[in-house]
C-alpha positions in Angstrom: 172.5 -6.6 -5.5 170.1 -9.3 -4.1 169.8 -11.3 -1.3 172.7 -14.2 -0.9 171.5 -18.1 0.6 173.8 -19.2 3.1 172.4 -23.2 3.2 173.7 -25.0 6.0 174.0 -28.1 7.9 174.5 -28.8 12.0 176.0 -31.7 12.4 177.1 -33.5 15.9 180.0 -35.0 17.1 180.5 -38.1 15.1 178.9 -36.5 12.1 175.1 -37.1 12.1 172.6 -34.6 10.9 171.0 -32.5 14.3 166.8 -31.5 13.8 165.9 -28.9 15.7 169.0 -27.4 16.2 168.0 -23.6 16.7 170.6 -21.4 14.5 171.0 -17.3 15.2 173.1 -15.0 13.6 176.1 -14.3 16.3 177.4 -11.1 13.7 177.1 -9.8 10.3 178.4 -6.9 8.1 174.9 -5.6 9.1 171.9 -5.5 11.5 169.9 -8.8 11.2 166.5 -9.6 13.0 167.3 -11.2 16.3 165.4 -14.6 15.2 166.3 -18.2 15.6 165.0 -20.8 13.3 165.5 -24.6 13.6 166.9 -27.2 11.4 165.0 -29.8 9.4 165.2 -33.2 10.3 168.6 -33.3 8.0 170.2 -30.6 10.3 169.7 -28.2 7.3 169.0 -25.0 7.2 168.8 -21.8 5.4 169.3 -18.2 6.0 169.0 -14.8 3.7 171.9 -13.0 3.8 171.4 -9.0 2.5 174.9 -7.7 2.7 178.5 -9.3 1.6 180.6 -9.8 4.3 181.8 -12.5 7.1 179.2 -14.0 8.8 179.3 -16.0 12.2 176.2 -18.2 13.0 175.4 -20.3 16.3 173.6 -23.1 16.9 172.1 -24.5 20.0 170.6 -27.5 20.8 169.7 -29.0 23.8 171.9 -32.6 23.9 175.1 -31.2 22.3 175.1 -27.4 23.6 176.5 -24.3 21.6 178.6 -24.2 18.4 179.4 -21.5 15.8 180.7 -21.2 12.8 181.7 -18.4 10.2 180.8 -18.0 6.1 182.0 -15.3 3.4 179.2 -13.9 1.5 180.2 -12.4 -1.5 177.2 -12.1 -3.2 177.9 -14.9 -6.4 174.8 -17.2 -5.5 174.3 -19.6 -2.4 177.6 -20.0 0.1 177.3 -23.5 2.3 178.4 -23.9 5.5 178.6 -26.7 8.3 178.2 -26.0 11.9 179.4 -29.3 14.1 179.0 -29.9 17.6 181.7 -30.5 19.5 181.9 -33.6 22.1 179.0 -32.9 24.7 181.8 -31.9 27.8 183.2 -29.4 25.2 179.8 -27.5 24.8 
């Protein structure tokens, strides 16, 4: 079995795309590296995931805070997944 995509967007509060969001991987069904990477200037992003499973990502960024989110891999091609920001007091 290969490697699943899990492509991805961080949004923020009213629904507009966040760039340099750094995203992590909070848990997997497996170790991951302990790596951030940051969105493009879309809020996309896009991650390799090696095992099927339930996966929770975070995102950070500096004017909205924290926020996670979690995606089923199961292997059948890429899974998508949206990661929004809360309003700034919620962060």
């Amino acid at each position: 079995m290969g490697v699943t995509l899990i492509r991805g967007q961080v949004l923020d509060p009213g629904g507009g795309p966040v760039a340099g969001a750094a995203i992590y991987v909070v848990s997997a069904p497996g170790s991951m590296p302990d790596i951030a990477q940051l969105t493009d200037g879309d809020g996309q992003f896009t991650l390799a995931a090696p095992l099927p499973g339930r996966y929770t990502l975070g995102a950070r960024s500096d004017a909205f805070g924290q926020a996670q989110a979690e995606v089923e891999v199961g292997g059948k091609g890429p899974v998508a997944v949206e990661i929004r920001f809360g309003r700034p007091e919620e962060a």
